[in-house]
ZAMARGU-4260 file (C-alpha; in steps of 0.2 Angstrom, whole numbers, plus 5000, padded with zeros to 4 digits):
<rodrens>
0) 4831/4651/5384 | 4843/4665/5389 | 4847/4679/5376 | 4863/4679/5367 | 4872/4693/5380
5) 4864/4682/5395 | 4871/4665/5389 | 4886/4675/5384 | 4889/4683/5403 | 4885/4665/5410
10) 4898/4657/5400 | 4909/4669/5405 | 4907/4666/5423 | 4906/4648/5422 | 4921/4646/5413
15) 4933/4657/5426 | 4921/4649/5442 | 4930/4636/5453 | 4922/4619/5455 | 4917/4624/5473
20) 4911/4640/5467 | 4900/4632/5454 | 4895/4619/5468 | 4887/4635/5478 | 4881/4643/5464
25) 4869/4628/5460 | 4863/4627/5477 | 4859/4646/5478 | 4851/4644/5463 | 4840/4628/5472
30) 4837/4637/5485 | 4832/4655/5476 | 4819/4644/5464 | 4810/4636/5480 | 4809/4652/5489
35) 4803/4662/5477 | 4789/4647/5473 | 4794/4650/5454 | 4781/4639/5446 | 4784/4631/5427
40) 4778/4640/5412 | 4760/4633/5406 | 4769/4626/5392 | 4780/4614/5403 | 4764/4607/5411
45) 4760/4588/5407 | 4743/4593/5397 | 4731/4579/5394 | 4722/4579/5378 | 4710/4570/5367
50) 4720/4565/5351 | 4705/4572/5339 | 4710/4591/5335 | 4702/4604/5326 | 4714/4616/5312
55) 4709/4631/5312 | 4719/4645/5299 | 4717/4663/5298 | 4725/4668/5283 | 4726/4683/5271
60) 4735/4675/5257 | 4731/4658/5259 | 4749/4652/5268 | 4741/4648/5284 | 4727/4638/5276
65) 4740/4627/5264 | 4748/4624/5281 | 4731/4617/5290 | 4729/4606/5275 | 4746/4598/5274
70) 4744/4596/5292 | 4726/4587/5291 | 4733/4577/5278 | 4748/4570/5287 | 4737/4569/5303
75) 4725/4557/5290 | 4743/4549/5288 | 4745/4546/5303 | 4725/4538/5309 | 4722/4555/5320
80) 4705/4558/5318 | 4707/4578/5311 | 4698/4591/5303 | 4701/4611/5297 | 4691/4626/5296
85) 4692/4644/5292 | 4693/4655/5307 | 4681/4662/5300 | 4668/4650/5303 | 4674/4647/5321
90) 4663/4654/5335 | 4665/4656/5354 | 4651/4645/5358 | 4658/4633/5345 | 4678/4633/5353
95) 4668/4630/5369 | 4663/4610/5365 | 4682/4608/5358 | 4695/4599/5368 | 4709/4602/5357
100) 4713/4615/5344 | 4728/4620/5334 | 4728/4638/5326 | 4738/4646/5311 | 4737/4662/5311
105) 4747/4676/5298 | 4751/4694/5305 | 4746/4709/5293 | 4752/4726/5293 | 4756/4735/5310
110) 4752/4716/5320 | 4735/4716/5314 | 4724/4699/5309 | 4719/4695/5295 | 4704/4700/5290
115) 4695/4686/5290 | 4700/4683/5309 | 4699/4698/5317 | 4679/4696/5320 | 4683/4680/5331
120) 4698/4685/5340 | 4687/4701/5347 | 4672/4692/5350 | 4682/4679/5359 | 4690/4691/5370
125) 4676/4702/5375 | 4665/4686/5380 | 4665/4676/5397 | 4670/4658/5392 | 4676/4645/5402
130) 4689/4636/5390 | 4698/4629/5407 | 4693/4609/5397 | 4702/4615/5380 | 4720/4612/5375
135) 4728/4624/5361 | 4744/4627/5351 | 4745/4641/5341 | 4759/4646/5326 | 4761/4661/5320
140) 4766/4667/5300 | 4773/4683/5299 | 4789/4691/5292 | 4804/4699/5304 | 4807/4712/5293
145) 4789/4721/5300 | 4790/4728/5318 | 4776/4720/5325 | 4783/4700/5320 | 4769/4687/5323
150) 4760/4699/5332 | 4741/4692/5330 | 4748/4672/5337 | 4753/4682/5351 | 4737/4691/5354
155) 4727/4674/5350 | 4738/4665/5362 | 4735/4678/5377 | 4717/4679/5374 | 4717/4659/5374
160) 4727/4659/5389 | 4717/4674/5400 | 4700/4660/5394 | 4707/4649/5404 | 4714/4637/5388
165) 4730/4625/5391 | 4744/4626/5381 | 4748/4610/5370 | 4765/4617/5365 | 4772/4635/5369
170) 4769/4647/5355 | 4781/4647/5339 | 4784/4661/5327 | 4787/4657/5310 | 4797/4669/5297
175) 4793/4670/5279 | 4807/4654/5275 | 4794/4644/5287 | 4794/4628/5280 | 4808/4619/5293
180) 4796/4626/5307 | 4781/4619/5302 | 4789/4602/5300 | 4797/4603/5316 | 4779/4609/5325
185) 4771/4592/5319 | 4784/4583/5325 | 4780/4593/5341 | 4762/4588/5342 | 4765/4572/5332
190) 4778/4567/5349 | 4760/4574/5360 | 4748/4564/5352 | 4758/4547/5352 | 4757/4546/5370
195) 4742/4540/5379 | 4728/4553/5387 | 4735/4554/5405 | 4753/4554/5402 | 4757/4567/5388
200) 4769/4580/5392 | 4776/4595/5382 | 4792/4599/5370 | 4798/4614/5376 | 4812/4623/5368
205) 4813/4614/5352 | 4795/4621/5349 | 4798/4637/5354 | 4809/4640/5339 | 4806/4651/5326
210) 4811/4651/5309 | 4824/4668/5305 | 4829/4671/5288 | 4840/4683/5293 | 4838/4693/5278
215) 4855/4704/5270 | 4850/4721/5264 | 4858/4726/5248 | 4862/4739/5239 | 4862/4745/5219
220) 4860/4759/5208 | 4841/4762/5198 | 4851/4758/5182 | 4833/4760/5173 | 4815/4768/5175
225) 4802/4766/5161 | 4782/4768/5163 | 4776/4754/5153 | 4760/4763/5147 | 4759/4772/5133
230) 4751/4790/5134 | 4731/4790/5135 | 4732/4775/5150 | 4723/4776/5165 | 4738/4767/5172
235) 4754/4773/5176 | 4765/4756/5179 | 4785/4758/5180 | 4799/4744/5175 | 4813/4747/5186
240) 4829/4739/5184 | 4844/4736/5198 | 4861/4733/5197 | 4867/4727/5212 | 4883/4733/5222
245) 4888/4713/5225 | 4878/4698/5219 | 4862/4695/5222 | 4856/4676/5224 | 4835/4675/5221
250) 4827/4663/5208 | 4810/4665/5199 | 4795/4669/5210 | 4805/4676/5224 | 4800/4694/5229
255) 4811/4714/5232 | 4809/4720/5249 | 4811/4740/5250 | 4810/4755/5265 | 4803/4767/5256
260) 4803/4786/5266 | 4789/4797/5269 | 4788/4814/5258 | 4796/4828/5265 | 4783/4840/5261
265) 4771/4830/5269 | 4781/4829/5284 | 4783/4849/5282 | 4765/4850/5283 | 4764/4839/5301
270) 4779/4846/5306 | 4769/4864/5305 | 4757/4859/5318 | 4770/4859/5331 | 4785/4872/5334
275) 4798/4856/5331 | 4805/4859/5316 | 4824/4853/5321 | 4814/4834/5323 | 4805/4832/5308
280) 4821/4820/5303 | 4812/4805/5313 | 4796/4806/5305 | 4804/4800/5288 | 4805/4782/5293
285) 4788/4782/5304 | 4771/4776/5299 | 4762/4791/5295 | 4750/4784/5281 | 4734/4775/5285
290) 4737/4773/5302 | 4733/4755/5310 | 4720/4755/5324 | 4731/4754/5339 | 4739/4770/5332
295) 4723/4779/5329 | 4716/4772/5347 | 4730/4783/5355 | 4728/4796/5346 | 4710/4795/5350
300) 4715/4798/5368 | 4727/4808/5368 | 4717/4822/5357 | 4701/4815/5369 | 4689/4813/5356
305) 4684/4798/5345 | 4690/4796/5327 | 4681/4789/5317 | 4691/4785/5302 | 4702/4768/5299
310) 4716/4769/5289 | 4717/4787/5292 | 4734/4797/5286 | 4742/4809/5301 | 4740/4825/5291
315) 4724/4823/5288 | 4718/4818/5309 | 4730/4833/5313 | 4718/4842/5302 | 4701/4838/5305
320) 4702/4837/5324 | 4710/4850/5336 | 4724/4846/5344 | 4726/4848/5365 | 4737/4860/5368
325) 4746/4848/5379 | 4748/4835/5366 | 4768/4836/5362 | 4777/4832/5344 | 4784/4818/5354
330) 4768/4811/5361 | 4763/4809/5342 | 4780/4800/5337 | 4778/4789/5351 | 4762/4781/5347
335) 4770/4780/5328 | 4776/4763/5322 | 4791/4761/5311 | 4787/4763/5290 | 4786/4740/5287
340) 4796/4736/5271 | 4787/4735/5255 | 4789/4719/5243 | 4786/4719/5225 | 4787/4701/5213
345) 4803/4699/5206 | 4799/4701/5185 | 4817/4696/5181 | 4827/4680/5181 | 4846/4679/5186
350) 4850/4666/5171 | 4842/4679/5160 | 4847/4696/5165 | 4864/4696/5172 | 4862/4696/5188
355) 4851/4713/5188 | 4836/4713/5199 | 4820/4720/5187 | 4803/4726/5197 | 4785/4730/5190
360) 4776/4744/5199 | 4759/4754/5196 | 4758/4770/5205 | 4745/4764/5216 | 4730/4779/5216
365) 4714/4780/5228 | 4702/4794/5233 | 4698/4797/5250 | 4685/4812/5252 | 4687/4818/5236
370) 4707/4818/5239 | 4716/4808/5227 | 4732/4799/5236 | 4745/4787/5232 | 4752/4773/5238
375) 4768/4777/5249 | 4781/4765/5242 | 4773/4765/5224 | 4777/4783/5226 | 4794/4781/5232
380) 4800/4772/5220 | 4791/4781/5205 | 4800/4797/5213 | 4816/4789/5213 | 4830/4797/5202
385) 4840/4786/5190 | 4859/4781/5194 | 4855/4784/5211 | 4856/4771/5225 | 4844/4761/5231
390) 4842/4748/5247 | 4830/4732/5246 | 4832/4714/5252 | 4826/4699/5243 | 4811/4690/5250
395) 4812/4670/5247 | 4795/4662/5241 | 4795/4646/5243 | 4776/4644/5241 | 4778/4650/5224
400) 4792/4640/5214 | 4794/4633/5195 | 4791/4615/5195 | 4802/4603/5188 | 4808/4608/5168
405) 4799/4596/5162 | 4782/4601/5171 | 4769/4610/5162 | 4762/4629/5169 | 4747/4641/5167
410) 4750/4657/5172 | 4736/4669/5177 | 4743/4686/5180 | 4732/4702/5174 | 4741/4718/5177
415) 4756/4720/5188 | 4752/4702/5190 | 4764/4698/5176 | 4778/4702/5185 | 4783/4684/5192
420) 4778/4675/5174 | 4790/4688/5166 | 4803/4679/5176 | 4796/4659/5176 | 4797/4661/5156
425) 4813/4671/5155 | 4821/4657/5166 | 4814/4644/5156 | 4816/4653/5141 | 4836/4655/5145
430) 4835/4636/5150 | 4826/4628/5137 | 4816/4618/5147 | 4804/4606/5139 | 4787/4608/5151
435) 4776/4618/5141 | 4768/4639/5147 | 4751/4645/5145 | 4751/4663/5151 | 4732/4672/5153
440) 4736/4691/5152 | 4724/4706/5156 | 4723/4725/5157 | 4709/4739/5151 | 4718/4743/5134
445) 4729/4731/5121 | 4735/4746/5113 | 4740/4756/5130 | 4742/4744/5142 | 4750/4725/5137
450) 4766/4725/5147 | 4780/4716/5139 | 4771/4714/5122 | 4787/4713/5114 | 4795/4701/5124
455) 4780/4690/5128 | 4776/4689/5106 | 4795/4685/5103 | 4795/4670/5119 | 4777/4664/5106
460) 4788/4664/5092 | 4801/4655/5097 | 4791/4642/5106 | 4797/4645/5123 | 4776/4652/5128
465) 4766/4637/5120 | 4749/4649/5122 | 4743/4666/5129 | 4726/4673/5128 | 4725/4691/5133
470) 4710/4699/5140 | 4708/4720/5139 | 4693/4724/5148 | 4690/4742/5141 | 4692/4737/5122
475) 4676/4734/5119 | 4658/4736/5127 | 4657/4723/5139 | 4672/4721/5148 | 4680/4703/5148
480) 4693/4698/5161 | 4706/4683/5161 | 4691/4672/5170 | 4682/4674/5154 | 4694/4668/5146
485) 4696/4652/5156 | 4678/4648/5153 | 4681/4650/5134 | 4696/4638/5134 | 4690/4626/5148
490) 4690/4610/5137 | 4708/4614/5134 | 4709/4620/5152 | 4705/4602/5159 | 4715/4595/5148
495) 4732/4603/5156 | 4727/4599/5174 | 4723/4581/5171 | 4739/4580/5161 | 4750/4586/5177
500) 4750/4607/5174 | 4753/4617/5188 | 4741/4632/5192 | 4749/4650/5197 | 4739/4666/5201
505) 4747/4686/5205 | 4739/4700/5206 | 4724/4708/5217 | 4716/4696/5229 | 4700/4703/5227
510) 4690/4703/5217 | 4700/4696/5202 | 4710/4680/5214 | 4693/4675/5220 | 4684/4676/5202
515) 4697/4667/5195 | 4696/4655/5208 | 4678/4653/5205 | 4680/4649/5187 | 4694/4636/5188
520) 4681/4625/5198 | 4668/4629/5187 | 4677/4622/5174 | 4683/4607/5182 | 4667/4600/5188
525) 4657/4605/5170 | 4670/4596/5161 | 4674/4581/5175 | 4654/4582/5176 | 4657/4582/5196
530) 4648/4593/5209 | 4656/4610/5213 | 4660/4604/5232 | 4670/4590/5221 | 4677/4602/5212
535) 4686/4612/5227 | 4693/4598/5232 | 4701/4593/5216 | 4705/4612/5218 | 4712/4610/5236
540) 4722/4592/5232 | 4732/4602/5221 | 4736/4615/5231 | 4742/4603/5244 | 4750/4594/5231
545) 4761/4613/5227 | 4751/4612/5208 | 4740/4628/5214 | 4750/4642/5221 | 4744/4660/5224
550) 4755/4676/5225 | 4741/4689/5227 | 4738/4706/5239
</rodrens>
């Protein structure tokens, strides 16, 4: 494929060539590729495979896995003998006795794996194999608005390569709205694996496509800023309302992207370790908190010593170890990534509040060293001024969506994790939709921290939420969270899933996603009297089913 200005210059010349002129420019063109011995990519090699592949997902928030088991399940569809793993439990010496294997991997942060991958990809390219008898695709998750898009597939794909793997199909790259990619990747392979062993040969351009949202940035004033806790909390969590400068199109579990800046007297204080003082404009849009490891491997060498830390802010390296006198203000910046967007659930609804765009934030708090910090975009947005204007995108979530009206739901969001079932019952609420709401609520304190009591007590009155149970972990001696809760009510529980419901989690991945998580399949297979393995996959029919979604960080 050429790039826009390429194609653009080629058509141009086409279109003034004369017949004769185009008649030469082919045969140059013939005769550069042969003289040059300009071999096809790997990708556009016929690849022989055995049709019985492997799916393995590395995943932090559990897109990459609902994608390996959509794709087992079509491939059962389809008689191909398949089956899915976590990276996790992939090894070298494992991948060695494969013939075919088709990853999903997400991207975090700078390019980064996901956690649960990153232990495989750098055992795999530190060893020796010979994986000359293995044939791979890889797609990639990520999200374009983040500097380093996809970057992981692309690392995995390398490293595959460098092994001595063959390419299935040629990478693809996957934005957030990835949906149309995925179906058009298992076409892809589905197109592979209908042709005999010997004779199967690769899509090319159609599955190099990637899926580009092309996301519009927006803006509107901070029309209102309120902290939700009352004065005692251990919290400090702000409702933010935006008005728009033009409408804004999202629905109800759809997420606000933002750029927040770095502090300017934290710059000042970097900016003080060189005699650059007429540059410090640059640093306001670079990464300067907890610092990825590629950033922190350069720095490393240029300073020529090891550092130690991971996540390490650059005030604090600049402070701890001496910097070369030969290390420039620009050397620093150049090994800096650009600050990624933040994204934040949506705790409005469009039907409900005029078009306005609500977000729920806590002022994200940590100690490193005895140094107590906060989170950069939390802190940007709890520093920004009232009736002044703001820029944000909206991020669709398509892997977190109402079901039909007439669908039942349980909500399980403790904390901030309320933000996106303030908008599901809001839209409904504004809809008067028949499927019943069960919302499981947590925090430390009823009396200082039940965000939305007002609102959430007047949707029970009226009927629109048909149950809530609430769990304040610091009310009384031992603490109870919203998975206690679930146990309590688990006859009731059951009784909503095998009538249909649809299960939703937000809020912190670990540990209260994973304890929840836990609990649900506890519950089903006490009150179904199954086994726990039977269980998860009662648990994982309904996620492939979309009746178990997560939207947790």
């Amino acid at each position: 494929m050429l790039s826009e200005i390429k194609l653009t210059l080629l058509q141009q010349l086409v279109q003034q060539a004369s017949k004769e002129e185009i008649i030469w420019t082919k045969g140059y063109l013939a005769g550069f590729l042969d003289s040059n011995q300009i071999a096809l990519k790997p990708a556009e090699t016929p690849v022989a495979v055995t049709v019985k592949p492997l799916i393995v997902y590395g995943t932090e928030t559990g897109n990459a896995k609902k994608i390996a088991s959509q794709l087992l399940g079509n491939f059962k569809k389809s008689k191909i003998q398949a089956k899915s793993i976590d990276i996790f439990q992939l090894d070298v010496v494992k991948l060695a006795k494969e013939s075919l294997v088709l990853f999903i991997v997400s991207t975090q942060g700078e390019g980064e794996f996901p956690q649960n991958a990153v232990a495989f990809y750098e055992k795999l390219k530190a060893s020796e194999t010979d994986l000359s008898h293995l044939n791979f695709a890889v797609l990639g998750l990520g999200d374009t608005s983040y500097p380093l898009f996809c970057n992981a597939s692309v690392l995995l794909d390398e490293v595959l390569e460098q092994k001595g793997a063959k390419r299935l199909l040629s990478l693809v790259k996957a934005d957030v709205d990835f949906a149309e990619t995925v179906t058009n990747w298992e076409n892809d392979l589905q197109q592979v694996f209908s042709k005999n062993v010997s004779s199967a040969s690769v899509p090319t351009e159609k599955s190099t496509r990637a899926s580009v949202s092309h996301k519009k940035n927006y803006k509107g004033i901070v029309s209102h800023k309120v902290v939700l806790n009352d004065r005692g909390s251990n919290k400090e969590t702000y409702h933010i309302e935006i008005t728009p400068n033009e409408e804004v199109i999202y629905e109800p579990g759809d997420a606000i992207g933002f750029y927040p800046k770095n502090n300017e007297l934290e710059i000042d204080e970097i900016i003080s370790f060189f005699d650059e003082n007429d540059k410090k404009e640059v640093l306001f849009d670079k990464n300067i908190r907890g610092l990825g490891k590629k950033s922190i491997q350069s720095i490393s060498g240029l300073f020529e010593t090891d550092i130690e830390e991971e996540k390490a802010d650059l005030l604090d390296i600049l402070k701890k170890y001496p910097k070369p006198g030969s290390v420039s203000f620009d050397d620093i910046v150049a090994v800096l990534h650009p600050i990624a967007p933040r994204l934040y659930s949506i705790s409005s609804a469009a039907n409900a509040h005029d078009g306005e765009v609500h977000v729920t934030v806590n002022l994200n708090t940590f100690s490193v060293d005895g140094t107590i910090k906060t989170g950069l975009c939390s802190q940007f947005l709890a520093d920004f001024p009232n009736d002044s204007e703001i820029e944000f995108y909206i991020h669709k979530n398509n892997n977190f969506k109402l079901p039909s009206d007439d669908a039942d739901i349980i909500m399980i969001g403790p904390g901030t994790g309320i933000a996106p079932f303030r908008s599901f019952l809001a839209h409904r609420d504004a809809e008067g939709t028949e499927g019943r709401n069960w919302l499981f609520f947590g925090e430390q304190h009823f009396v200082l921290d039940f965000y939305y009591q007002t609102e959430i007590q007047e949707w029970l009155a009226t009927g629109s939420l048909t149950k809530l149970d609430t769990a304040f972990s610091r009310d009384q001696q031992k603490k109870i969270y919203v998975q206690d809760r679930i146990r309590e009510k688990a006859k009731e529980f059951n009784v909503w899933l095998e009538n249909g419901a649809s299960i939703y989690i937000c809020g912190q991945k670990n540990p209260m996603s994973i304890d929840v998580e836990n609990t649900i399949i506890e519950v089903i297979a006490s009150e179904r009297n199954i086994s726990i393995d039977d269980a998860k996959a009662v648990l994982e029919d309904l996620e492939t089913a979309g009746k178990y979604q997560k939207d947790v960080y």
